[in-house]
OpenMM code with the backbone's topology and positions (N, CA, C; nanometers):
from openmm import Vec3, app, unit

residues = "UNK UNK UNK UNK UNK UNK UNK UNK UNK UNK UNK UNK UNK UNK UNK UNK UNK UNK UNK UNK UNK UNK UNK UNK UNK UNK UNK UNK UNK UNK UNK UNK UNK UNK UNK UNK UNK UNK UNK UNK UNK UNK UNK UNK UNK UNK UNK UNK UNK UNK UNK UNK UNK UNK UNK UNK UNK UNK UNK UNK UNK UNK UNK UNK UNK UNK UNK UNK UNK UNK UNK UNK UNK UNK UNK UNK UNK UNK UNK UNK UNK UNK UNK UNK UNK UNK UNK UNK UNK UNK UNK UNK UNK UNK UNK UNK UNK UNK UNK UNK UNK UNK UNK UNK UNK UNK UNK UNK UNK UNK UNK UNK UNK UNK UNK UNK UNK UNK UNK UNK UNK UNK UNK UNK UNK UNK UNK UNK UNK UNK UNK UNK UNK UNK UNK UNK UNK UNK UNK UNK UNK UNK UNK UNK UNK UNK UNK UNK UNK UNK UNK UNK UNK UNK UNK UNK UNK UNK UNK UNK UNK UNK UNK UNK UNK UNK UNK UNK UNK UNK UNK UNK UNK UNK UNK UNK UNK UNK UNK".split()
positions = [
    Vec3(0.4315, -1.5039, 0.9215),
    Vec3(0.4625, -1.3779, 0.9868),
    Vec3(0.3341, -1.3192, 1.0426),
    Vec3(0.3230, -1.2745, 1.1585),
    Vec3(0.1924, -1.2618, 1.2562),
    Vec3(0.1976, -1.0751, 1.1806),
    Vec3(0.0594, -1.0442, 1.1360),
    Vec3(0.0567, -0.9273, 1.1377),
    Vec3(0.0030, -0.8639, 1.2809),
    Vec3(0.0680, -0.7545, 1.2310),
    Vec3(0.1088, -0.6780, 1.4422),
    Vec3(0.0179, -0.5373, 1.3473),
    Vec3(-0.0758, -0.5073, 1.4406),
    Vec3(-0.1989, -0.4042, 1.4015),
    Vec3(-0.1793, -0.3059, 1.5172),
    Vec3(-0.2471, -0.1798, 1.5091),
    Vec3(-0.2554, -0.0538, 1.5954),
    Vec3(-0.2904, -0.1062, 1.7255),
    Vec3(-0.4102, -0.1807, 1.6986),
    Vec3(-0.4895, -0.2391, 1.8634),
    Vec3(-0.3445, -0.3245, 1.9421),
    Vec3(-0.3049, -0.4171, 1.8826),
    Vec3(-0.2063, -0.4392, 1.9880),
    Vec3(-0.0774, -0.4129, 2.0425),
    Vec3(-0.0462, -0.2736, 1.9083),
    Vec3(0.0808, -0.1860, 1.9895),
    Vec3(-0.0246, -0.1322, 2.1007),
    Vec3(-0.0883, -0.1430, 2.1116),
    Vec3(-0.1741, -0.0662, 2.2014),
    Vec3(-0.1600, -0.1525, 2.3578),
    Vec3(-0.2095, -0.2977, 2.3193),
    Vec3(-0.2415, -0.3573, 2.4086),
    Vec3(-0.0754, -0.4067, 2.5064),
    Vec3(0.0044, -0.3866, 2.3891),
    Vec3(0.1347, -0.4213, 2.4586),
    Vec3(0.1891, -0.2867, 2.5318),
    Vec3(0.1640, -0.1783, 2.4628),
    Vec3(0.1864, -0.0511, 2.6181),
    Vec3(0.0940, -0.0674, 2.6832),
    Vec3(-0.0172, -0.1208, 2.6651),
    Vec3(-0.0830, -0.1240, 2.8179),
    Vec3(-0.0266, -0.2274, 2.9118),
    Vec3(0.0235, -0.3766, 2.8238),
    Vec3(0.1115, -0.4379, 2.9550),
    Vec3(0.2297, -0.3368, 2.9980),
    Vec3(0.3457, -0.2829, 2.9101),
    Vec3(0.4012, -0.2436, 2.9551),
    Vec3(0.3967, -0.1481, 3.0628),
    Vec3(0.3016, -0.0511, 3.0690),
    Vec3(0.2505, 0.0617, 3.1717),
    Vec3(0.2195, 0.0168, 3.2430),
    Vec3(0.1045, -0.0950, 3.2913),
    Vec3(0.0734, -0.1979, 3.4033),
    Vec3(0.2021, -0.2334, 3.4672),
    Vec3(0.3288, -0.2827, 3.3497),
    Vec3(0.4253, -0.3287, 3.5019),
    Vec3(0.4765, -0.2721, 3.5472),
    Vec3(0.4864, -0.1316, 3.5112),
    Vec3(0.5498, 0.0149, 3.5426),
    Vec3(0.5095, 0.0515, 3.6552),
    Vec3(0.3580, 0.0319, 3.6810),
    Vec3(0.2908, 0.0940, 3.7862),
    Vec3(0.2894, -0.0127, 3.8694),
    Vec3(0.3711, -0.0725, 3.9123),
    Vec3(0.3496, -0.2349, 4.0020),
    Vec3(0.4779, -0.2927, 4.0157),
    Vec3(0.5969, -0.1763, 4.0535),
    Vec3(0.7154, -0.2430, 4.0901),
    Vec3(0.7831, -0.3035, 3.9862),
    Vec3(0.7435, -0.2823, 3.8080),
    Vec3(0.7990, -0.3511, 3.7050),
    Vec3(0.7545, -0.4782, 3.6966),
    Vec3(0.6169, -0.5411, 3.7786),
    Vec3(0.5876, -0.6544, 3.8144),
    Vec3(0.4219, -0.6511, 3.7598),
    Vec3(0.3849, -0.7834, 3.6474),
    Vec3(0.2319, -0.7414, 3.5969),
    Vec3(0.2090, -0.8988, 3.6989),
    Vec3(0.0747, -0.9034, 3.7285),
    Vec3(0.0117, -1.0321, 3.7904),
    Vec3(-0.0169, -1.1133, 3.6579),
    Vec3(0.0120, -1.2791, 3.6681),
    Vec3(-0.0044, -1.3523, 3.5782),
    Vec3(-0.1278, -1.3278, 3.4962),
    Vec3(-0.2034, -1.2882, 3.5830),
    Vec3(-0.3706, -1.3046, 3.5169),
    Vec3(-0.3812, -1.2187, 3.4163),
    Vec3(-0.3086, -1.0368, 3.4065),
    Vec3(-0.3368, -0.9265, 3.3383),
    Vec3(-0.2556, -0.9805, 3.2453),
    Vec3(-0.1255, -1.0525, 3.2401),
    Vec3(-0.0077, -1.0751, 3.1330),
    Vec3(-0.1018, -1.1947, 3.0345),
    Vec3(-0.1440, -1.2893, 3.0772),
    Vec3(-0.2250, -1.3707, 3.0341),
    Vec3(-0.3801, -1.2728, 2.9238),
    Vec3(-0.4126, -1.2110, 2.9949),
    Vec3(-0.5364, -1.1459, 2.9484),
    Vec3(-0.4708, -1.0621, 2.8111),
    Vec3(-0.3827, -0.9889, 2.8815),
    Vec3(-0.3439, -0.9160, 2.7490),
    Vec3(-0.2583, -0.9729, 2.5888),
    Vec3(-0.1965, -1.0844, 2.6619),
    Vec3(-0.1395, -1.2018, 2.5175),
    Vec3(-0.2787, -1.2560, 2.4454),
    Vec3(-0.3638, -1.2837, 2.5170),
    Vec3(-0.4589, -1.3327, 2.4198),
    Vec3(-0.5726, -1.2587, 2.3810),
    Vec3(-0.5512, -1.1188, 2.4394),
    Vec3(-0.5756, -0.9865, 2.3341),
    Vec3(-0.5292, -0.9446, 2.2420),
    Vec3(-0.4138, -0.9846, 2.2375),
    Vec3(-0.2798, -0.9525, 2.1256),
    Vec3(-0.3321, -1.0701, 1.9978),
    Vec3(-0.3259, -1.1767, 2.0285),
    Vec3(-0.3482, -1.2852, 1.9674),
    Vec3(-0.4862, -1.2927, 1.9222),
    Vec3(-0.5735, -1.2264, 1.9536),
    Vec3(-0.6721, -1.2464, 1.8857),
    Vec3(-0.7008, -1.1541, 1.7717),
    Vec3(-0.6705, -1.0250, 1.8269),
    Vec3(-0.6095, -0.9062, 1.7325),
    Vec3(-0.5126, -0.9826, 1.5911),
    Vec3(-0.4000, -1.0406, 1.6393),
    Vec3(-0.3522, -1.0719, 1.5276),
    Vec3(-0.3770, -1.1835, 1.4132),
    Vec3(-0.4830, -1.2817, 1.4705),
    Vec3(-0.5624, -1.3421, 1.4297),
    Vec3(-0.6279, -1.2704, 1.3331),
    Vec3(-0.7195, -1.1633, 1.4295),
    Vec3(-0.8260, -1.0553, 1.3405),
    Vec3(-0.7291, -1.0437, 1.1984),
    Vec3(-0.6461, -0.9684, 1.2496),
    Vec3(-0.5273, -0.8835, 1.1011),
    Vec3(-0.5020, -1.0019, 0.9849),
    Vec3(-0.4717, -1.1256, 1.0453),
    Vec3(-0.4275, -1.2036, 0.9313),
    Vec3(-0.5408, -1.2388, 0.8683),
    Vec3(-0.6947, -1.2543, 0.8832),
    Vec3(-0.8149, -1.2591, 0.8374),
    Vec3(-0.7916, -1.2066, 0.7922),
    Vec3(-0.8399, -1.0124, 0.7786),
    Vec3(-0.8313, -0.9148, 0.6883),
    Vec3(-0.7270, -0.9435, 0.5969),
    Vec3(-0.6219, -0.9231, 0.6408),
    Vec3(-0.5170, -0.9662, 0.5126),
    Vec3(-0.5782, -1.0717, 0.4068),
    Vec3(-0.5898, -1.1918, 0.4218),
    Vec3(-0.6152, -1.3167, 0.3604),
    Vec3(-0.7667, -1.2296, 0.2785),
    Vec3(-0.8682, -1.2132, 0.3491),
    Vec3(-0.9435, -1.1617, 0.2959),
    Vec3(-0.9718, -1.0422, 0.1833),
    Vec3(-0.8902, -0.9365, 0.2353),
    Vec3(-0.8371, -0.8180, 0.0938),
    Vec3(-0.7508, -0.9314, -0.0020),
    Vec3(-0.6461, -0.9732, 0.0006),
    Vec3(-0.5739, -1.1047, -0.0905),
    Vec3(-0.6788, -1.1340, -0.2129),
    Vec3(-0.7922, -1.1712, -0.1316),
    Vec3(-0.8572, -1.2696, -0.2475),
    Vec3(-0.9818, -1.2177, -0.2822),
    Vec3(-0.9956, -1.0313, -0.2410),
    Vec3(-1.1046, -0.9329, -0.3130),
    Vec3(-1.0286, -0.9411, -0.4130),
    Vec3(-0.8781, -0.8724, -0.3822),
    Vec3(-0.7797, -0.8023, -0.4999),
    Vec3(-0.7883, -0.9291, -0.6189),
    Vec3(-0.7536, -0.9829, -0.5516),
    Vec3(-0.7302, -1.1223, -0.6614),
    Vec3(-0.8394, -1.1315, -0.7968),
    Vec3(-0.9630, -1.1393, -0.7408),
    Vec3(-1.0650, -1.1226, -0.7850),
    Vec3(-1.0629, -1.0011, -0.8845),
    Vec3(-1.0578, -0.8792, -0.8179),
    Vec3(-1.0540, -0.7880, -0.8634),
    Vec3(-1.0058, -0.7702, -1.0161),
    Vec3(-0.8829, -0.7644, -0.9811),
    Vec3(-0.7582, -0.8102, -1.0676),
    Vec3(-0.7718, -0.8505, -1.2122),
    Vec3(-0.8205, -0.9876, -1.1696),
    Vec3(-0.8752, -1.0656, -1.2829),
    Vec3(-1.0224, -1.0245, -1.3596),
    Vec3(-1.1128, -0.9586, -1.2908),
    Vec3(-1.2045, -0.8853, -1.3165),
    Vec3(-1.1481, -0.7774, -1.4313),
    Vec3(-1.0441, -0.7148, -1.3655),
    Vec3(-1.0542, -0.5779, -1.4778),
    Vec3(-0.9168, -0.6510, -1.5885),
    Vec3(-0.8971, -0.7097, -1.5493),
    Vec3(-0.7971, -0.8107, -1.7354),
    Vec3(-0.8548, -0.8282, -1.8054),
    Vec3(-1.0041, -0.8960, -1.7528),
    Vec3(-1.0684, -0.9543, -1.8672),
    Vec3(-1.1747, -0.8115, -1.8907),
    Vec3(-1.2231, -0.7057, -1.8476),
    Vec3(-1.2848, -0.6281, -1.9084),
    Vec3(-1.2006, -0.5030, -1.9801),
    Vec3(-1.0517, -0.4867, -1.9748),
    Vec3(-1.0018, -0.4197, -2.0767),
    Vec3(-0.8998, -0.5081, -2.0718),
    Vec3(-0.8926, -0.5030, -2.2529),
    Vec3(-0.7547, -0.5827, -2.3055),
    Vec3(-0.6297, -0.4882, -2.3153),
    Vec3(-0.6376, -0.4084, -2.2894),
    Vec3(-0.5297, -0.3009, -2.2876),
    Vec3(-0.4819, -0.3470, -2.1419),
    Vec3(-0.4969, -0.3834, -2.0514),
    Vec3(-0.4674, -0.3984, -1.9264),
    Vec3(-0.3002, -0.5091, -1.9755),
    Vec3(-0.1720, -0.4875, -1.9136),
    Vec3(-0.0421, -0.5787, -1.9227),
    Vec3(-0.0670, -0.6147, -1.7673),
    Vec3(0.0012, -0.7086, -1.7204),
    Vec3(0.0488, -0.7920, -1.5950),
    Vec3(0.1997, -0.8161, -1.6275),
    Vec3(0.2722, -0.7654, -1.5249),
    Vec3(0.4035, -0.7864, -1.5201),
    Vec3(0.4189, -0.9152, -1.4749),
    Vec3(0.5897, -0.9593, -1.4609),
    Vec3(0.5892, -1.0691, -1.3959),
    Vec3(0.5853, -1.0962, -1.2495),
    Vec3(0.5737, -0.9439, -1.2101),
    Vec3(0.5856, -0.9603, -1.0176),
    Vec3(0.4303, -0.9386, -1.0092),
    Vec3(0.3276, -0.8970, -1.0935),
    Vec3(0.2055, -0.8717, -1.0624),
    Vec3(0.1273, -0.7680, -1.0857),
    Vec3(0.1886, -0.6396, -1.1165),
    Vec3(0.1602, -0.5124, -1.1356),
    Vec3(0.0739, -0.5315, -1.2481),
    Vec3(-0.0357, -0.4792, -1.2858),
    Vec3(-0.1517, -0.4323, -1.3493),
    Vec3(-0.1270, -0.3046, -1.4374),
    Vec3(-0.1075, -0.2825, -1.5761),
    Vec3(-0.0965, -0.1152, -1.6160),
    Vec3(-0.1421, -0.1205, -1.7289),
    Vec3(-0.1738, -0.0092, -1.7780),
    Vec3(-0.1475, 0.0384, -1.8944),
    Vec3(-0.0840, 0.2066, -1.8868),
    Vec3(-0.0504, 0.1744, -2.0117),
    Vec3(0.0213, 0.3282, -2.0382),
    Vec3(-0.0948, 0.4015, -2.1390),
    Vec3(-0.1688, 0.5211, -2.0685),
    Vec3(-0.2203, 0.6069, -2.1727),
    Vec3(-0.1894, 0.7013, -2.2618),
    Vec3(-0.0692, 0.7666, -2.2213),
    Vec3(0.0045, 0.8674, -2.2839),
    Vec3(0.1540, 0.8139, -2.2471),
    Vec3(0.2222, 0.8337, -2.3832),
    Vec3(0.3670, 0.7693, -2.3779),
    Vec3(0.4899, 0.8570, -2.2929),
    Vec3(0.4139, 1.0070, -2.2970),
    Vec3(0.5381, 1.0507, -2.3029),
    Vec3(0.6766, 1.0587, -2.3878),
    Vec3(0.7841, 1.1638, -2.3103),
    Vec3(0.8849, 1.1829, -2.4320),
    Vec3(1.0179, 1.1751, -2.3483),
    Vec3(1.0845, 1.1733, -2.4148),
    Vec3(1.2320, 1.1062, -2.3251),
    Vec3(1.2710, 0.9755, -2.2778),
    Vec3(1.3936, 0.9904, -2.1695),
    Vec3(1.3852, 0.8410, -2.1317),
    Vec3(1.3641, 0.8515, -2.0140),
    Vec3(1.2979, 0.6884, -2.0085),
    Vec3(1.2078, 0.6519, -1.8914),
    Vec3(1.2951, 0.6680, -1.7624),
    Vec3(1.2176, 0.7004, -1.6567),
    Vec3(1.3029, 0.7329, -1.5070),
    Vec3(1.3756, 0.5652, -1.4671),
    Vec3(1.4834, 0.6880, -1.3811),
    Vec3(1.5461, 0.5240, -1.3132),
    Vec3(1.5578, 0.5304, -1.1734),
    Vec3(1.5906, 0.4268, -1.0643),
    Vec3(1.5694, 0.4163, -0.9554),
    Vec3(1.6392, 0.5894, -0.9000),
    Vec3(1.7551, 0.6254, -0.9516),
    Vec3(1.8200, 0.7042, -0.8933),
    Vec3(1.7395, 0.8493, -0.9563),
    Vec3(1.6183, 0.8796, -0.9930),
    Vec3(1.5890, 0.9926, -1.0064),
    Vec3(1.4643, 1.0230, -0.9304),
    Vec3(1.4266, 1.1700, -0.9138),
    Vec3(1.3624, 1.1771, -0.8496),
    Vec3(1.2571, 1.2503, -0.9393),
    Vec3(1.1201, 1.2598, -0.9092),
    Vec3(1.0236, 1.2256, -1.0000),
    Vec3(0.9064, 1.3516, -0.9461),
    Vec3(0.8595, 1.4285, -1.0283),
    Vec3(0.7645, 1.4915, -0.9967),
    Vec3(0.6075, 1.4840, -1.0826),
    Vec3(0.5079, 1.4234, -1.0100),
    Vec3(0.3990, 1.3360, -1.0600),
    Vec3(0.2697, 1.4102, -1.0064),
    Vec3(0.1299, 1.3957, -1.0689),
    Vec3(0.0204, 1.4008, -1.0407),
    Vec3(0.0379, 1.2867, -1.0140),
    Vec3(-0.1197, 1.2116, -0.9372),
    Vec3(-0.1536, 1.0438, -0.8990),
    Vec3(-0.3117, 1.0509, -0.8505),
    Vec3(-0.3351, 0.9883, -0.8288),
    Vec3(-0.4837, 0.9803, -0.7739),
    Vec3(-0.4654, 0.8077, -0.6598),
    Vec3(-0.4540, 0.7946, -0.5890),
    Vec3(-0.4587, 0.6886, -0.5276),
    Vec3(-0.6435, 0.6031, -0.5225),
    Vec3(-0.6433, 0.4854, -0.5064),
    Vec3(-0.8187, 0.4647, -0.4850),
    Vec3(-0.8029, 0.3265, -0.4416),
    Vec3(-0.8825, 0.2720, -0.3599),
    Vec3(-0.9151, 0.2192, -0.2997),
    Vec3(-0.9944, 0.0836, -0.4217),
    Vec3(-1.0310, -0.0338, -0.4049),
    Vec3(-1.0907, -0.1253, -0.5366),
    Vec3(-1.2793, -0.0763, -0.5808),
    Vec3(-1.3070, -0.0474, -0.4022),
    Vec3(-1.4248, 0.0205, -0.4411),
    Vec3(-1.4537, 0.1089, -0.5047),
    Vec3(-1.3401, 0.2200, -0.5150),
    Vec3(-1.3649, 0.3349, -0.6008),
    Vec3(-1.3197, 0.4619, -0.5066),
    Vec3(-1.3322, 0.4507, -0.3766),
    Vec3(-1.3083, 0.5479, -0.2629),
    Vec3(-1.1882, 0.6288, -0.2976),
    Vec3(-1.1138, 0.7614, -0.3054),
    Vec3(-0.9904, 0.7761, -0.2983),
    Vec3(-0.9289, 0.7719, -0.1638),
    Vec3(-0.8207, 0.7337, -0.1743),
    Vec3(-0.7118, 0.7630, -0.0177),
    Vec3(-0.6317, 0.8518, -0.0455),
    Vec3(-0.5724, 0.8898, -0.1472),
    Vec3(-0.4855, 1.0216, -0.1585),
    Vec3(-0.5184, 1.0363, -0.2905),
    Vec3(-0.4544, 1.1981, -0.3151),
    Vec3(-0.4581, 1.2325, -0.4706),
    Vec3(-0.4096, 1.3597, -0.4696),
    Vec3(-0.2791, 1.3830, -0.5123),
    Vec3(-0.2147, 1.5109, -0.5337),
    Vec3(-0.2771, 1.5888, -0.6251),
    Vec3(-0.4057, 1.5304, -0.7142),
    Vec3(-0.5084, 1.5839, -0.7763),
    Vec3(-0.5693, 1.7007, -0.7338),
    Vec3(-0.6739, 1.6278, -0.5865),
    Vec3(-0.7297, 1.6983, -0.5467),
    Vec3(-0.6589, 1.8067, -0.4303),
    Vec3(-0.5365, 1.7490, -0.3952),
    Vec3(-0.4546, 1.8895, -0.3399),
    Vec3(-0.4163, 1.9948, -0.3599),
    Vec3(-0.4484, 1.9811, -0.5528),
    Vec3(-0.3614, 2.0936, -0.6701),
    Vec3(-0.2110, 2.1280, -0.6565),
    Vec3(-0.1628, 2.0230, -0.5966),
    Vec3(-0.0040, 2.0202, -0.6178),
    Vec3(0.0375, 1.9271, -0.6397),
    Vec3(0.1120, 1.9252, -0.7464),
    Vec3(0.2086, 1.7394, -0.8003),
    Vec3(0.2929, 1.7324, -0.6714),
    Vec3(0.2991, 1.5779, -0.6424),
    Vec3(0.4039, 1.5506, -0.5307),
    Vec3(0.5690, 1.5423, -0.5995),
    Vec3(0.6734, 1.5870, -0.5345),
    Vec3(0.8004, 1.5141, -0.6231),
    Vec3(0.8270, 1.4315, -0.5145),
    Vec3(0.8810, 1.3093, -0.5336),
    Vec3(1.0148, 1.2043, -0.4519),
    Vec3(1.0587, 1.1632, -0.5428),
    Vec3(1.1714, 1.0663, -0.4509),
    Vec3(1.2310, 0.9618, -0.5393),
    Vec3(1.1539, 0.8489, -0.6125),
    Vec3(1.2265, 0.7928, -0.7067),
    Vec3(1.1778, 0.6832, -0.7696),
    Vec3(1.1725, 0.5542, -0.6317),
    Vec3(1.2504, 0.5355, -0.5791),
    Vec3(1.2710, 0.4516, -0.4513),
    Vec3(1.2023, 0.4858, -0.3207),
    Vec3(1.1376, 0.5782, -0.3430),
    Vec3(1.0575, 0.6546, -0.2032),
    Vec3(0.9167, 0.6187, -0.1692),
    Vec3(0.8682, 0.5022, -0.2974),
    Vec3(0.7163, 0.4844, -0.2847),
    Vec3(0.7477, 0.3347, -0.2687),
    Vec3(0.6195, 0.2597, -0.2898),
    Vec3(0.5946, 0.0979, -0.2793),
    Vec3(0.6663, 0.0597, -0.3792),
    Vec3(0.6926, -0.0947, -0.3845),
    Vec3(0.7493, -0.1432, -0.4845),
    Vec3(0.6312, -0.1433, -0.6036),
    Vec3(0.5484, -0.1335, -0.6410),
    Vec3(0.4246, -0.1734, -0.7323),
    Vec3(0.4475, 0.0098, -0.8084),
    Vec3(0.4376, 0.1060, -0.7122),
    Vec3(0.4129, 0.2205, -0.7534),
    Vec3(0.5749, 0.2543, -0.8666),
    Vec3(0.6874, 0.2259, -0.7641),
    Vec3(0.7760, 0.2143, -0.8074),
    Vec3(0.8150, 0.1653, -0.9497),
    Vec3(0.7875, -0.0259, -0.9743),
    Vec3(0.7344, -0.0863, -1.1206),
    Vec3(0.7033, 0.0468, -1.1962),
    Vec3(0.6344, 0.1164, -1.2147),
    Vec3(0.5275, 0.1392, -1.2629),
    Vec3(0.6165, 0.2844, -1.3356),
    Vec3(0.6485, 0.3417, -1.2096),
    Vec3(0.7378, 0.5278, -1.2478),
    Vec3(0.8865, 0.4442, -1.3457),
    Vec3(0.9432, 0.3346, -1.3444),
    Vec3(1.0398, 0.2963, -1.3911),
    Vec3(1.0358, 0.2818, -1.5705),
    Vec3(0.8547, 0.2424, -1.5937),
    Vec3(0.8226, 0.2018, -1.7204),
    Vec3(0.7289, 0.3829, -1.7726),
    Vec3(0.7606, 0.4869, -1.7104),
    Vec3(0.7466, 0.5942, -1.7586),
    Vec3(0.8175, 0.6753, -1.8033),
    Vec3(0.7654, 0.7483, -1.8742),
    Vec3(0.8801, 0.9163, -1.9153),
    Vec3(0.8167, 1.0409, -1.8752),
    Vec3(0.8860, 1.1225, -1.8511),
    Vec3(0.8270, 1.2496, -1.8335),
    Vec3(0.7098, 1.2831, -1.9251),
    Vec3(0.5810, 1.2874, -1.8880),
    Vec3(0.4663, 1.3401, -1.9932),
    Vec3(0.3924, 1.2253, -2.0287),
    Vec3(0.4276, 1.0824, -1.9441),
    Vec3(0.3296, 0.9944, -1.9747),
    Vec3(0.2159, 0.9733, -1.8564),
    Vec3(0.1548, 0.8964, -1.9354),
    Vec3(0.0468, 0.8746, -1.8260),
    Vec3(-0.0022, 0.7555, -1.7898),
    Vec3(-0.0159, 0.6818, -1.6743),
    Vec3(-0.0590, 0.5614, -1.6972),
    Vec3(-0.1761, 0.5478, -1.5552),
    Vec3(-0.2300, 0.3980, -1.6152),
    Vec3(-0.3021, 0.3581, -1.4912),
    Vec3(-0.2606, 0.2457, -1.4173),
    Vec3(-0.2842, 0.1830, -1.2808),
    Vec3(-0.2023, 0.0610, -1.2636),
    Vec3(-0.3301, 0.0546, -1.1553),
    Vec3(-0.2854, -0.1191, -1.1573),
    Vec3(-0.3224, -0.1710, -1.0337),
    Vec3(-0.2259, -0.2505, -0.9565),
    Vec3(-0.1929, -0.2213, -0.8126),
    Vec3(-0.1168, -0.2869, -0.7665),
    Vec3(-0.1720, -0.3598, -0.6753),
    Vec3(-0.1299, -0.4997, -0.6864),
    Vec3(-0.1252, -0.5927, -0.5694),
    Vec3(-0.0996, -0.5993, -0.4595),
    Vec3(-0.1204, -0.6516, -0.3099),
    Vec3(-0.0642, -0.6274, -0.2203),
    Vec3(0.0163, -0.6040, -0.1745),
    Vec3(0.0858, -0.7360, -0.2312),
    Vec3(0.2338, -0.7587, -0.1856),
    Vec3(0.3354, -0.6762, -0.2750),
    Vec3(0.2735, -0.5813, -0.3314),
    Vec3(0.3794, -0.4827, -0.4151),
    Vec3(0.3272, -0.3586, -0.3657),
    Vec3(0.1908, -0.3605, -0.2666),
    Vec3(0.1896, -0.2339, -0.2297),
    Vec3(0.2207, -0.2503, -0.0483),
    Vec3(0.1620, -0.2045, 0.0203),
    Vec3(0.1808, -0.1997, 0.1626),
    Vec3(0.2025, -0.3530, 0.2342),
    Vec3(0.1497, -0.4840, 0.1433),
    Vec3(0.1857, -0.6006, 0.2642),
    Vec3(0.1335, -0.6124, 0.2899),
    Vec3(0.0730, -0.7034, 0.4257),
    Vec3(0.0399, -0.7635, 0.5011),
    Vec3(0.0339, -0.6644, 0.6490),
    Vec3(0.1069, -0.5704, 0.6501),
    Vec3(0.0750, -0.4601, 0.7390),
    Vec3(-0.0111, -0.3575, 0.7525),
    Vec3(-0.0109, -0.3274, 0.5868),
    Vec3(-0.0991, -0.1939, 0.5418),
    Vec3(-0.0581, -0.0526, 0.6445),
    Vec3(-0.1326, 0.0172, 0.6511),
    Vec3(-0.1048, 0.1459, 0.7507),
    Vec3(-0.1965, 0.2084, 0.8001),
    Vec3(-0.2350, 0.3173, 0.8193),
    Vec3(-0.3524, 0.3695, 0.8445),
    Vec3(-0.4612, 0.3804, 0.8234),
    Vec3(-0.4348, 0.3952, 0.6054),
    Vec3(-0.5395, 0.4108, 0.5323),
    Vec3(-0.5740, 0.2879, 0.4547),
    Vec3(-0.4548, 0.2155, 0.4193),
    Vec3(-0.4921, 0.0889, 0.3673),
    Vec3(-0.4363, -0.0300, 0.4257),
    Vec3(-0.5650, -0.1341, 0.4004),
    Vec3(-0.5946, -0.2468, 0.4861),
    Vec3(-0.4549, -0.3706, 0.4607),
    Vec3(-0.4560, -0.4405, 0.5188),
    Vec3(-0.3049, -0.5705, 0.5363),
    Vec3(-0.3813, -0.6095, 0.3769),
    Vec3(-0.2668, -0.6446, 0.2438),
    Vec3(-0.3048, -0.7029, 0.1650),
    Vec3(-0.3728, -0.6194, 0.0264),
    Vec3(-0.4439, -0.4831, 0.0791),
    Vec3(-0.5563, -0.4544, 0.0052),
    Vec3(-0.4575, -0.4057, -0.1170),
    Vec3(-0.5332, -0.4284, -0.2264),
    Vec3(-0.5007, -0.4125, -0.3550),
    Vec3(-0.5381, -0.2241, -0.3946),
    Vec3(-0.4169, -0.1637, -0.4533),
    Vec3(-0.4596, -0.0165, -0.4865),
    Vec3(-0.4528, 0.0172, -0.6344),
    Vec3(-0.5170, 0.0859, -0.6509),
    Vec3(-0.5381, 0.1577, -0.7990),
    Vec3(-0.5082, 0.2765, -0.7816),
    Vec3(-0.3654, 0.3104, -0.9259),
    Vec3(-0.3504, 0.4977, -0.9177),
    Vec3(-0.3651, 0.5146, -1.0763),
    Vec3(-0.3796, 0.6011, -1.1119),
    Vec3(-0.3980, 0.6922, -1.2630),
    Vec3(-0.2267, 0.7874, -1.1719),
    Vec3(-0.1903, 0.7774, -1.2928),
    Vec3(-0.0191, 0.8814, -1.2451),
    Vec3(-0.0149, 0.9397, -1.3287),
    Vec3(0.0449, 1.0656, -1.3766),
    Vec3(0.0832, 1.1276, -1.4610),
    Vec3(0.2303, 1.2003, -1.4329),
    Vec3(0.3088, 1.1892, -1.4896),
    Vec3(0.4948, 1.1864, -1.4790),
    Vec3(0.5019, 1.2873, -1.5401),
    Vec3(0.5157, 1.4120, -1.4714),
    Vec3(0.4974, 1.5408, -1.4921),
    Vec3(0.6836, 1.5839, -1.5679),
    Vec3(0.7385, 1.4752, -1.4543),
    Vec3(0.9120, 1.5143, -1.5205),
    Vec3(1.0279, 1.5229, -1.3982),
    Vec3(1.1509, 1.5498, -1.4248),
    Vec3(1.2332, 1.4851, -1.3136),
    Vec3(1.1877, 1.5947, -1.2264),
    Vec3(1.2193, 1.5645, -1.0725),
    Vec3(1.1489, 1.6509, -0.9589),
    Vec3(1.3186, 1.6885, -0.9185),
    Vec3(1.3098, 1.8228, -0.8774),
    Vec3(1.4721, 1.8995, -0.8002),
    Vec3(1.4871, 1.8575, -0.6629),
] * unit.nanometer
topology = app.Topology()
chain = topology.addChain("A")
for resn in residues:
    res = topology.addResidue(resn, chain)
    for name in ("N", "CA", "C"):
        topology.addAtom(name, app.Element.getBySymbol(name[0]), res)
């Protein structure tokens, strides 16, 4: 599956606007120029991807072996639980009101309802599958840390803030069901 990046939605409205302005008609040469702008772009993306893949990977295995408290699920998810919490654990159909800290493997944050001073609520089904894992094996008042894998967090697409592949780390805290 070709990852499709910002630069070449880009480059494909620029063919498209080119044939707009030309009778709906692009000259072979610009249609040519711009496919293997596209293609090199998506080249670029599947690098990055492959490349975050096998930081995370690394990563991963890095922090297993420096805390033994660290579990691995069977899809991949990374956690521990620091605080258990009380009740029973959320299910797909509830909706969830949480602190989180999102971070990056370097340490960088990308989000954190932390530093916003407001818990976010959604659904249990409203985040990644990895984040998701994770609110399913909580209760209201627990706390955990996780690391998620790519392919349980954004993919091979990633989005704005995080890269095709890249592996994320959150600290959550499951404040309790969200209205």
């Amino acid at each position: 599956m070709k990852t499709i990046t910002f630069l070449s939605l880009i480059a494909g409205a620029s063919l498209f606007m080119a044939s707009c302005g030309n009778s709906n008609k692009v000259d072979e040469k610009t249609a040519q120029e711009l496919n293997a702008q596209i293609d090199a772009m998506n080249q670029e993306g599947q690098k990055v991807a492959q490349e975050n893949a096998q930081k995370g990977a690394k990563y991963i295995e890095e922090q297993l072996k420096a805390d033994p408290e660290l579990k691995k699920t069977k899809s991949g998810l990374v956690y521990k639980i620091t605080e258990p919490g009380e009740g029973k654990q959320f299910t797909e159909a509830d909706n969830v009101t949480v602190h989180y800290t999102g971070k990056h493997i370097d340490g960088s944050t990308f989000d954190s309802s932390v530093d916003r001073g407001e818990p976010a609520t959604f659904p249990v089904t409203g985040v990644v599958p990895g984040f998701k894992e994770m609110l399913m094996m909580m209760r209201p008042g627990a706390k955990a840390h996780c690391i998620i894998p790519g392919n349980l967090g954004y993919g091979e697409q990633g989005n704005q803030v995080i890269g095709p592949n890249e592996v994320l780390v959150f600290d959550i805290e499951a404040i309790g069901l969200g209205k």
